[in-house]
Every structure is written in C-alpha cells, then in structure tokens.
N, C-alpha and C positions, 0 to 999 in steps of 0.2 A: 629346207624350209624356203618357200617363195615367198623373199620379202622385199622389201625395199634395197635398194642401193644403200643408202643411210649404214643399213643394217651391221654392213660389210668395211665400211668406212673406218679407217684405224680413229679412235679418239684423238691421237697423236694430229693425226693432220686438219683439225675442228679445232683444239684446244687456244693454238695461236691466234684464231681466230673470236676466239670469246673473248681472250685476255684483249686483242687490238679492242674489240667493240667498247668495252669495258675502261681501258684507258683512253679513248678518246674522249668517252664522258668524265673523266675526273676519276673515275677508280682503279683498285688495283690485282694486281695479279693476286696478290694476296685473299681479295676478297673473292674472287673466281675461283682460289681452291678452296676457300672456306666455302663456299654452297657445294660444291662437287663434292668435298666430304662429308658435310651436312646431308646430301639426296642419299650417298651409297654406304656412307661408312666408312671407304676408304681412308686411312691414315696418310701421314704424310707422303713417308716412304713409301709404302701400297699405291699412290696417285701414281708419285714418281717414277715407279718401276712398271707398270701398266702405261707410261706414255713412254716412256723407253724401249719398252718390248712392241711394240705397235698394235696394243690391243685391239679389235675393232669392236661396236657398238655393242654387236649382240655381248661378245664372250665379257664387256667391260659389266654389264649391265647382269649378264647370269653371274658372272663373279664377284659381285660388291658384295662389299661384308653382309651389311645390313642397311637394308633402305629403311630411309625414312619413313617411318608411318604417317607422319603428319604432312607427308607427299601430298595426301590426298587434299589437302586445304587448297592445292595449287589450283586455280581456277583462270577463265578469262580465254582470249585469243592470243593465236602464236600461229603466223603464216595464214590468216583467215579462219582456222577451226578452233575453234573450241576445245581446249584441251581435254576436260571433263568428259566430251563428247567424242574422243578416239577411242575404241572397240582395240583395236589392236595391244596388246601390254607392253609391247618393245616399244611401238614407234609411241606410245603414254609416254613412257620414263623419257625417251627423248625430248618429248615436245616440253615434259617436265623442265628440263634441265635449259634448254633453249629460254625458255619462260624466263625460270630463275634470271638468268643472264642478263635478259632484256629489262628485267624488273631494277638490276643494277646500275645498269645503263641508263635509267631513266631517272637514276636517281634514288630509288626508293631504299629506307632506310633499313639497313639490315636486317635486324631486329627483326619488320617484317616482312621482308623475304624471305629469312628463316623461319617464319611460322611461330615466332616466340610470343 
C-alpha cells in the first residue's frame, strides 16, 4: 500500500507525545488511554502490549478490537482538514485520534470527547 509515512510510524514513538500535549494542559496520562481505548477497544493490557511491541499505525488500527462507532460523531479541523472530509480510512482513524487528544488538551470535558 502507498500511504503515508504516518502509516508506518510505531504508535509507540507518537504516544509520548499525546501524553506531553495532554499534560502540559493540566491532563493525564490517564486520560490519553481512556480515549485510545474508548476509539479501538483496546484494553489496558492490549494498549500496553501494542506500544511495547512497536506496533505501527496501520497494524494498530487493523488490530483494535472494536472501534468505536460513535467515531463518527468526531467532527471539525485537525492540521487544517476536516476530519469528516478525509477519503482515506487509515489516515480518518488517525486524524480521529489526534482530534480526540487536542480536544483534551483544550480542555474539553470527557464526557464529551467521548461522544457520551
């Protein structure tokens, strides 16, 4: 498949990076695996062992348990596009998940980041 770089990118070497964003605004690691489990399904242990192994995007993304259905509520801009408006299904669940993070970052209250 010719995809993006992203694509190929271990989760492992992204995740430290959500959790800084996320802690510099006042939140916690905590809460960064609560959306990442919330988007894929993954369990604790399933998170843990998939950023240990150095999954990369694609295989994390083909291997979640069970994504979220209520993904699709994710809407708005993430890097200037339109999430709603990526064509592509990987680099969607991506820009998904980047969303998610930014929305915590910003503040916003679980509850609705999680689509509840």
């Amino acid at each position: 498949m010719a995809g993006h770089r992203i694509y190929t990118t271990s989760v492992a070497s992204v995740y430290p990076l959500y959790v800084a964003k996320a802690e510099r605004k006042g939140r916690t690691r905590a809460e960064v695996d609560e959306i990442v489990r919330w988007l894929t399904g993954y369990s604790e242990d399933g998170l843990a062992r998939v950023l240990a192994d150095g999954v990369d995007f694609e295989a994390f993304f083909a291997g979640a348990p069970a994504l979220n259905p209520a993904r699709s509520l994710v809407t708005g801009t993430i890097c200037g596009v339109r999430v709603e408006a990526i064509e592509e299904p990987l680099m969607r669940e991506i820009r998904i998940l980047d969303k998610l993070i930014d929305e915590l970052a910003r503040g916003r209250p679980m509850a609705k980041i999680l689509r509840g």
